[in-house]
C-alpha positions, 0 to 999 in steps of 0.5 A: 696750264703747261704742265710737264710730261712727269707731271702727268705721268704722277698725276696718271700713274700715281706712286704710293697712294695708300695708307700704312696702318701700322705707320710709324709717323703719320703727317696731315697738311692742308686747309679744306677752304683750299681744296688740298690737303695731303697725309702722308705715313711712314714706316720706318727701321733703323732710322730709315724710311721703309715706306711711305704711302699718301692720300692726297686730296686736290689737284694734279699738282698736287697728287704729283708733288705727292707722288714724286715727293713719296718716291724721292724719299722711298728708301732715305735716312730721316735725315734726308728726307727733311732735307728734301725741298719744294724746289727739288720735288719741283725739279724731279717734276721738270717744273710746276707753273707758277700757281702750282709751287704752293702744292710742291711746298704741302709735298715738303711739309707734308713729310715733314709733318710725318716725321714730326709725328715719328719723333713725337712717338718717340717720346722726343720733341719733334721741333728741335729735329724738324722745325716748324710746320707751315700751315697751309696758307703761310707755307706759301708766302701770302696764300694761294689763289683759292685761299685769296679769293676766300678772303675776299668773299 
């Protein structure tokens, strides 16, 4: 598998790896049975993401689509940062092979999963600013390659 040389570059030289205790949101995504889950913690002042750390459990792939997605939301409004997609954190990657996209999409709805939980401390309902939280699997469109070989056992 061809991956680029920012791929490697966050796989390597992860940003943001770590966890904030006193994190204002904290989103968790990803299935066990397919090897990659990612959580992520925010801090937030002013409606603005301060920090943001992650542990990511999984591939290459998916420690850089954490990474990066980390970087690409350091220092943004709440606002921007659910606007953030898969396709941009692939973008900032220059690309991700085919049977990787799934991790750039955990990348997305892990954030999305961090401010939902902000929201929810807030005391507001997180669905009416963040929408609905894939699942692993659906995030996808159909499942990865390790949650279909699953199914077919």
């Amino acid at each position: 598998m061809n991956y680029s040389d920012k791929v490697m570059d966050h796989f390597s030289n992860p940003r943001n790896v770590g966890e904030i205790k006193d994190a204002d949101g904290i989103g968790e995504v990803g299935n066990p049975k397919c090897g990659d889950i990612m959580k992520m913690y925010i801090k937030v002042a002013d409606d603005r993401i301060i920090d943001v750390k992650f542990k990511t459990f999984g591939c290459g792939a998916a420690i850089a689509t954490s990474s990066m997605a980390t970087e690409l939301i350091k220092g943004k409004t709440i606002k921007e940062a659910l606007n953030l997609t898969n396709k941009a954190v692939m973008e900032a990657l220059d690309g991700l092979p085919p049977v990787k996209v799934h991790c750039s999409v955990l990348a997305e709805q892990a954030i999305k999963s961090a401010i939902a939980d902000y929201y929810q401390r807030q005391g507001l309902d997180p669905e009416v600013f963040v929408g609905e939280i894939l699942e692993h699997c659906d995030a996808h469109h159909g499942g990865c390659c390790a949650c279909e070989s699953i199914n077919e056992k």
